[in-house]
C-alpha positions in Angstrom: 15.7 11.4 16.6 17.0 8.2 15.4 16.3 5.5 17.7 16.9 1.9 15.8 18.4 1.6 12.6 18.6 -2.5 12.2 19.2 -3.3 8.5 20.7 -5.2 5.8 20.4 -6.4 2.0 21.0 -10.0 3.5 19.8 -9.5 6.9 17.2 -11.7 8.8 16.0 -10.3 11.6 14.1 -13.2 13.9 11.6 -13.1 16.5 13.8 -12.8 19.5 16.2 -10.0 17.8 12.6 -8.1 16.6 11.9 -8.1 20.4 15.1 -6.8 21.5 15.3 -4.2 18.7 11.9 -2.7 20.5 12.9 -3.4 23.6 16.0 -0.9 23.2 13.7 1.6 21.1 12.0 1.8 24.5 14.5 1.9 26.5 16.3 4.8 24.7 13.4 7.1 23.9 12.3 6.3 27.7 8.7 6.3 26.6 6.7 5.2 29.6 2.9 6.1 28.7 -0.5 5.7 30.1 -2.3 5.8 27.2 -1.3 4.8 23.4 -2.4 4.7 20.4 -1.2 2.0 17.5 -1.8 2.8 14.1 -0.8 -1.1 12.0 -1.6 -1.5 8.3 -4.5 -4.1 7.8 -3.9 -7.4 6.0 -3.4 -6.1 2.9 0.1 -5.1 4.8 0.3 -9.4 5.6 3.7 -9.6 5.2 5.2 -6.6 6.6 5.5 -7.7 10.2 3.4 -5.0 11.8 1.2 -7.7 13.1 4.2 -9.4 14.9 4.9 -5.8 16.1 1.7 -4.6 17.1 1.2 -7.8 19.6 4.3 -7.5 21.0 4.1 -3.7 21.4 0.3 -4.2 22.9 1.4 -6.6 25.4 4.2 -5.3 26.5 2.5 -1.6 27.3 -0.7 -3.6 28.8 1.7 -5.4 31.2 3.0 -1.8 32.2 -0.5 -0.6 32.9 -1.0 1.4 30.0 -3.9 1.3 27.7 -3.7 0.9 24.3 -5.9 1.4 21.3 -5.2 -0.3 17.8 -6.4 1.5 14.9 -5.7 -0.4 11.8 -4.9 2.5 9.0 -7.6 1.3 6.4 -7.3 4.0 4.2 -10.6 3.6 2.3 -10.0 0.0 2.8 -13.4 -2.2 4.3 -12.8 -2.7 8.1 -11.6 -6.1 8.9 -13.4 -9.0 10.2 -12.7 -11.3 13.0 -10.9 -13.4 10.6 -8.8 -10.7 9.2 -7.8 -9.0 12.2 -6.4 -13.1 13.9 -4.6 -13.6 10.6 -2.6 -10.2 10.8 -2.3 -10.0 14.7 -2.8 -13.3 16.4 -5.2 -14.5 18.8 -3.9 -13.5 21.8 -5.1 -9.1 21.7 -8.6 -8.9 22.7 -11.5 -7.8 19.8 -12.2 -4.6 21.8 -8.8 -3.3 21.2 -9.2 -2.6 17.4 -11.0 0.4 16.4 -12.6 1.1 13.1 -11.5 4.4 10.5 -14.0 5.5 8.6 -12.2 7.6 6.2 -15.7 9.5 5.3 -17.2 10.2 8.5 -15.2 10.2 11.4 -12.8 12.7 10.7 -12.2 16.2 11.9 -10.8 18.9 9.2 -8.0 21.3 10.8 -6.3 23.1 8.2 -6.1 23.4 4.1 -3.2 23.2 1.9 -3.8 26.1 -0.7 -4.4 25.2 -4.6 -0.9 27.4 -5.1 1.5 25.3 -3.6 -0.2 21.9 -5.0 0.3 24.2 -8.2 4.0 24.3 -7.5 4.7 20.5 -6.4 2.6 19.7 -9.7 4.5 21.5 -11.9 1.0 23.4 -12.7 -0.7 19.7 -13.8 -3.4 20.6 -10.4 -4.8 23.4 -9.6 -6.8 23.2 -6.2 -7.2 23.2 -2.5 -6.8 20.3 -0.3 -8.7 20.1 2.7 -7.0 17.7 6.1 -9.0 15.7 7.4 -7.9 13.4 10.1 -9.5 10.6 12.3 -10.8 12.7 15.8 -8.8 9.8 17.8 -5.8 11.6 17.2 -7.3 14.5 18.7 -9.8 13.4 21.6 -7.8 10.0 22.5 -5.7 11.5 24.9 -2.7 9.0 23.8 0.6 10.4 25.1 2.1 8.2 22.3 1.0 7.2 19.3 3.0 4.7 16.9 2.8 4.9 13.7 3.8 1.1 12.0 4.4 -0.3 8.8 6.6 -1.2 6.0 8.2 0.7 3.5 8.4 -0.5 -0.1 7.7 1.0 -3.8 4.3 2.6 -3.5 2.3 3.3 -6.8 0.9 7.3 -5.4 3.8 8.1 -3.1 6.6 6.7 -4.8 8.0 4.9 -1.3 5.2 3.8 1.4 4.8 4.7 4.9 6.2 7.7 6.8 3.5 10.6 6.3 1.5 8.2 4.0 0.1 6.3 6.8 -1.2 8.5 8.8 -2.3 11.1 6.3 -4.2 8.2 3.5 -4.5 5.5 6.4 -6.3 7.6 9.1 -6.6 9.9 6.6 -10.1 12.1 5.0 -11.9 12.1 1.8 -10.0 15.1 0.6 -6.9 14.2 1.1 -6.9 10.7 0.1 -8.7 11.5 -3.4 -6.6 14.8 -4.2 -3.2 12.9 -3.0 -4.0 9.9 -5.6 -5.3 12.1 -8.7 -2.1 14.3 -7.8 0.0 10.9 -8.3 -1.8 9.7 -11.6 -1.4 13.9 -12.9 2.8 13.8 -12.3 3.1 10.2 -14.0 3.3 7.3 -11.6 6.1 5.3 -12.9 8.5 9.2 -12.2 7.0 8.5 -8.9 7.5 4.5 -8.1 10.5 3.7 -6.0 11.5 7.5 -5.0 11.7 8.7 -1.5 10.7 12.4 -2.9 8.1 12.8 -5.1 5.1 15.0 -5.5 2.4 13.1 -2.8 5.2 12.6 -0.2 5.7 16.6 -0.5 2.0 17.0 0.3 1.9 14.0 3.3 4.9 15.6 4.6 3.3 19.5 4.5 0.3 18.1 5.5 1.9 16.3 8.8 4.5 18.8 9.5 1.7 21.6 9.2 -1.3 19.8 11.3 -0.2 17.0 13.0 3.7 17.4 14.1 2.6 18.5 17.7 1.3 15.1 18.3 2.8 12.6 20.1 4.3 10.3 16.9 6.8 8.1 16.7 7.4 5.8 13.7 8.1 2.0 13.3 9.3 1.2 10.0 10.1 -2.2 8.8 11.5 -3.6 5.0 10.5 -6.8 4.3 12.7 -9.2 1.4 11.6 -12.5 -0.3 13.3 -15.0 1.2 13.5 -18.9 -0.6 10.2 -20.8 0.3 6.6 -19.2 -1.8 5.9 -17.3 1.7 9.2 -16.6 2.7 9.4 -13.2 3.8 12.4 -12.6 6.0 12.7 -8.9 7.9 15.3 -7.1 6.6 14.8 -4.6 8.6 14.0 -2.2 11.6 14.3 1.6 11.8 12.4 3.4 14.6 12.5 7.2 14.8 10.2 10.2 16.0 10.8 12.5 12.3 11.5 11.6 8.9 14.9 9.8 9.6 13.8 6.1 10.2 11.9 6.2 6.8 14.8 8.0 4.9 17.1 4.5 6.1 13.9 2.0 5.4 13.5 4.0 1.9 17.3 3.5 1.1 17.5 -0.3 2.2 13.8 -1.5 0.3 15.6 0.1 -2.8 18.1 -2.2 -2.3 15.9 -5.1 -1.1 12.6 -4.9 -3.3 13.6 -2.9 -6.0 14.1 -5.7 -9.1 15.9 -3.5 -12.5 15.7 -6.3 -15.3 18.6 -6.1 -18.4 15.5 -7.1 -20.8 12.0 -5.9 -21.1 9.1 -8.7 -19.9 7.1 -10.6 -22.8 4.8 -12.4 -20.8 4.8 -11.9 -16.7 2.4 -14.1 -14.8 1.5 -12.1 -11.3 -0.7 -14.2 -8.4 -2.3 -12.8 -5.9 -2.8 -14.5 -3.0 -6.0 -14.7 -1.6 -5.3 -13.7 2.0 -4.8 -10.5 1.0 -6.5 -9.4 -2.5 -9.9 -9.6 -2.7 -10.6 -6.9 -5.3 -9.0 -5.1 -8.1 -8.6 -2.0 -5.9 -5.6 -4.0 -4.1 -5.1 -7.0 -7.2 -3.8 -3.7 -9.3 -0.9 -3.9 -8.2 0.2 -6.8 -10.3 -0.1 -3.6 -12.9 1.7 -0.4 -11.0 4.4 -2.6 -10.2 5.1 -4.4 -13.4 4.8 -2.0 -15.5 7.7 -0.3 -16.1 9.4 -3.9 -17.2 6.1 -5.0 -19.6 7.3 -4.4 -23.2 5.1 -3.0 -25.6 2.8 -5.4 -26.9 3.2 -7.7 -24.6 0.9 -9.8 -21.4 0.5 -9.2 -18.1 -1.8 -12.9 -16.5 -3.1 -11.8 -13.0 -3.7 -14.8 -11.5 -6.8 -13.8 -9.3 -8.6 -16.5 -7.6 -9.7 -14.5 -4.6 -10.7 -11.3 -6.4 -14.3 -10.7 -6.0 -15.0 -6.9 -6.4 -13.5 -4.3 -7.4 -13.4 -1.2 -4.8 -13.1 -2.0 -1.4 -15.7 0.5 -1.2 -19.3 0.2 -2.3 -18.9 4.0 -3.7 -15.3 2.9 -5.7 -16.7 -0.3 -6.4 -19.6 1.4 -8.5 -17.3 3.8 -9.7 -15.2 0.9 -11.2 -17.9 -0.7 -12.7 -19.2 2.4 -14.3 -16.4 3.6 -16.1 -13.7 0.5 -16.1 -10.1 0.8 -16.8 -9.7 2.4 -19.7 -6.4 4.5 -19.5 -6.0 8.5 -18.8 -7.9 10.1 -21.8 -11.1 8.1 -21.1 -10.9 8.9 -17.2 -10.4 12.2 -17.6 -13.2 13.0 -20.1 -15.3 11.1 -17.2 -14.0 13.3 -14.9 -14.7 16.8 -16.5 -18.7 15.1 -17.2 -19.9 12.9 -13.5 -19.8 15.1 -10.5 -19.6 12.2 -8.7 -16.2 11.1 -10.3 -14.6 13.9 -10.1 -15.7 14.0 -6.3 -13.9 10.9 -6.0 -10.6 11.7 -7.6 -9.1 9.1 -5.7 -11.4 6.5 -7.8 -10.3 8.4 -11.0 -6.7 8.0 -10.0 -6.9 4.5 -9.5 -8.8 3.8 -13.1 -5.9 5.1 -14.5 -3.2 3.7 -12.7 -5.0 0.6 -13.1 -5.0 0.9 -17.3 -2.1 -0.2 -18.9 -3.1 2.8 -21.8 -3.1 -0.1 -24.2 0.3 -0.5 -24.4 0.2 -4.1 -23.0 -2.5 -6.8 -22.5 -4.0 -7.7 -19.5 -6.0 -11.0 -18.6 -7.5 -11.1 -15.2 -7.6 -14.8 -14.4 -11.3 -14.8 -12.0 -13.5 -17.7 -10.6 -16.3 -17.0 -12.5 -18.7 -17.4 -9.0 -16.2 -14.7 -8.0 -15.9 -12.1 -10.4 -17.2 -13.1 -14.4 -16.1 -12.6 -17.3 -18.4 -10.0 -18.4 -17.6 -8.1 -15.4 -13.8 -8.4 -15.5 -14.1 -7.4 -19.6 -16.5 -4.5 -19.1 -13.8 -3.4 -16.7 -11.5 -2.8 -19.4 -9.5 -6.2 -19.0 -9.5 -9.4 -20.9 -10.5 -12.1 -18.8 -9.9 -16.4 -18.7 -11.0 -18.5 -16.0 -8.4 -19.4 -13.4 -9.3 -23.1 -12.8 -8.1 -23.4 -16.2 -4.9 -21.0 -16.7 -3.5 -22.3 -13.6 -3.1 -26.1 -15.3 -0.6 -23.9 -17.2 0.2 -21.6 -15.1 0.6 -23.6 -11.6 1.2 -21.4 -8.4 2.5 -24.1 -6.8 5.0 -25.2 -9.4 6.5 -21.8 -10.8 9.5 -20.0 -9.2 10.3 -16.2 -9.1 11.8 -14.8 -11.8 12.7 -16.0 -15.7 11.9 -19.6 -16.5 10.2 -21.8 -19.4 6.8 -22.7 -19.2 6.0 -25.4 -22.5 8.9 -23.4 -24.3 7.6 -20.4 -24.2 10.1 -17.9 -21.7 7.6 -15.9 -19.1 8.7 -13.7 -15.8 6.7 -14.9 -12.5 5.9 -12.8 -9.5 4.6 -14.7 -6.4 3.4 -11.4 -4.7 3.4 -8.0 -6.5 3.0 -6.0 -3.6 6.4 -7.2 -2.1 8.3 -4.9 -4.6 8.7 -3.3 -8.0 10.0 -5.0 -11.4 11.6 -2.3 -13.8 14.0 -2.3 -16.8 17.8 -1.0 -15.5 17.1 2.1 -18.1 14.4 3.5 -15.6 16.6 3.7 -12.8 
């Protein structure tokens, strides 16, 4: 059932008009629980507004005598710190209440999709098994409701984030998580990027519908725009729901709000990546997925990095990385078919590739070099300059989004890749 459905192209929704719109989610679904379970992105996720959410959700069921849990969905994301977890959710929810996913250990397997029907969604391109594996709180927490949160926007794997994908990659097992993201890179990410069906959602959706859809889920869904100011993010907004409906309306309304189809093809785009929320290549790449389909042939892609310090958010990706670099599908897959332990990690392999522009287009990672150096970022597979110095060219502070001149020479400038998708009119 459809519960809130709040949205707009030009829509702002405030703080007062958030609380109201959950308010009356409550209200209508008449949840009254005991015990719950909230399942936020971390603050890779800063500007979706699950943070805002997630304290005003914890507060209010704490004042009704509930308990609640808060499980950040970290995917194979590092757990956050202290730091990490006040930035994204305030100060006013207490430590205990955030719990830790370790997406290798502390999950229980219940069922297995069968290498035939990944066969069919593929179109034949993967051929085996996938085993779910979930986090044992959704099964042992004895949470009469659990709430799924996030925001929906162009996703690199799934084509259109959240729904399925947040529960199944962000609570989500080693089996799942790598198969789902090789199964993106094998049916071509940019068919995938900004479509509500695709491939991985068919196998999140199976996957949910067939092991988890006699839980207790309901699903908070929020679409985010980019407002005027360099961290103006305004809501754009709200759709609650406990099936597929609330992400079907966020899906529709972020194509409208974050999808951004250029008449011309990108020479030069300049992407920055703020530090509060990338720290490595594993999350910086998506200055890549979401450029690419607008990057010319032959032309640059500056990934202005000053935070970026690794390159997996896990030590075993992170090595991974390092080992083999980005150096586009041919390369990855040969590595794949020799190291057992890369193709045990397909989710590593997917990311090599989705992260490899398969030379069509240069990329410069602009490090610190007591960050990341420049032997590290080049035998990664990317060229590298030091960001100290491209950003007397290059200013953060000075550029605007979208088309402008830079000493007469015409570049594109994204202030925050992971706030949408940039594409030439002829892909959509």
């Amino acid at each position: 059932m459809l519960y809130i459905a709040e949205g707009g192209k030009e829509l702002s929704i405030d703080a007062e008009k958030l609380g109201g719109l959950l308010g009356s989610y409550l209200e209508k679904s008449g949840a009254a629980p005991k015990k719950v379970l909230l399942l936020p992105p971390d603050h890779t996720r800063l500007y979706s507004y699950s943070g805002v959410i997630t304290d005003w959700l914890y507060h209010h069921f704490i004042e009704a005598g509930a308990s609640v849990d808060i499980m950040p969905t970290l995917g194979t994301h590092a757990a956050m710190n202290e730091k990490q977890l006040r930035m994204m959710f305030g100060e006013r929810i207490p430590l205990s209440a955030f719990l830790v996913h370790d997406w290798r250990n502390d999950v229980r397997e219940v069922g297995e999709l069968p290498a035939e029907f990944l066969r069919e969604i593929s179109g034949g391109k993967c051929d085996f098994s996938v085993k779910c594996m979930f986090n044992n709180i959704l099964f042992d927490g004895g949470h009469d409701l659990i709430l799924s949160i996030g925001q929906v926007v162009p996703h690199e794997v799934v084509g259109m984030s959240n729904y399925s994908k947040n529960i199944c990659v962000g609570v989500g097992g080693s089996d799942l998580i790598n198969k789902s993201h090789f199964l993106g890179a094998a049916c071509n990410m940019e068919k995938a990027l900004g479509r509500t069906d695709t491939p991985v959602r068919k196998l999140f959706d199976t996957a949910f519908d067939k092991f988890l859809s006699h839980l207790p889920v309901h699903f908070i869904h929020t679409v985010v725009g980019k407002g005027e100011g360099r961290e103006d993010y305004p809501l754009r907004g709200l759709f609650i729901s406990d099936d597929r409906s609330s992400f079907e309306r966020a899906a529709e309304l972020s194509r409208q709000v974050n999808l951004d189809l250029l008449d011309k093809p990108i020479k030069k785009c300049v992407c920055y990546l703020t530090p509060k929320e990338f720290a490595s290549t594993w999350l910086g790449n998506k200055s890549v997925y979401r450029t690419r389909m607008a990057i010319e042939t032959g032309g640059e892609l500056i990934v202005l990095a000053p935070g970026v310090h690794e390159f997996g958010e896990d030590r075993g990706n992170d090595k991974l990385i390092r080992k083999y670099g980005y150096k586009g599908t041919p390369a990855t897959l040969e590595a794949v078919a020799l190291d057992e332990e890369l193709a045990a990690s397909l989710g590593a392999a997917a990311h090599l590739i989705h992260g490899s522009s398969e030379g069509r287009f240069k990329i410069i990672y602009c490090t610190r070099p007591d960050n990341m150096t420049q032997q590290e970022v080049e035998d990664a597979g990317f060229a590298w300059a030091d960001y100290d110095v491209m950003i007397k060219k290059y200013d953060p502070e000075k550029l605007e989004d979208g088309w402008q001149e830079v000493d007469g020479e015409e570049i594109f400038y994204i202030s925050n890749p992971a706030i949408g998708l940039w594409a030439l009119k002829s892909n959509f």
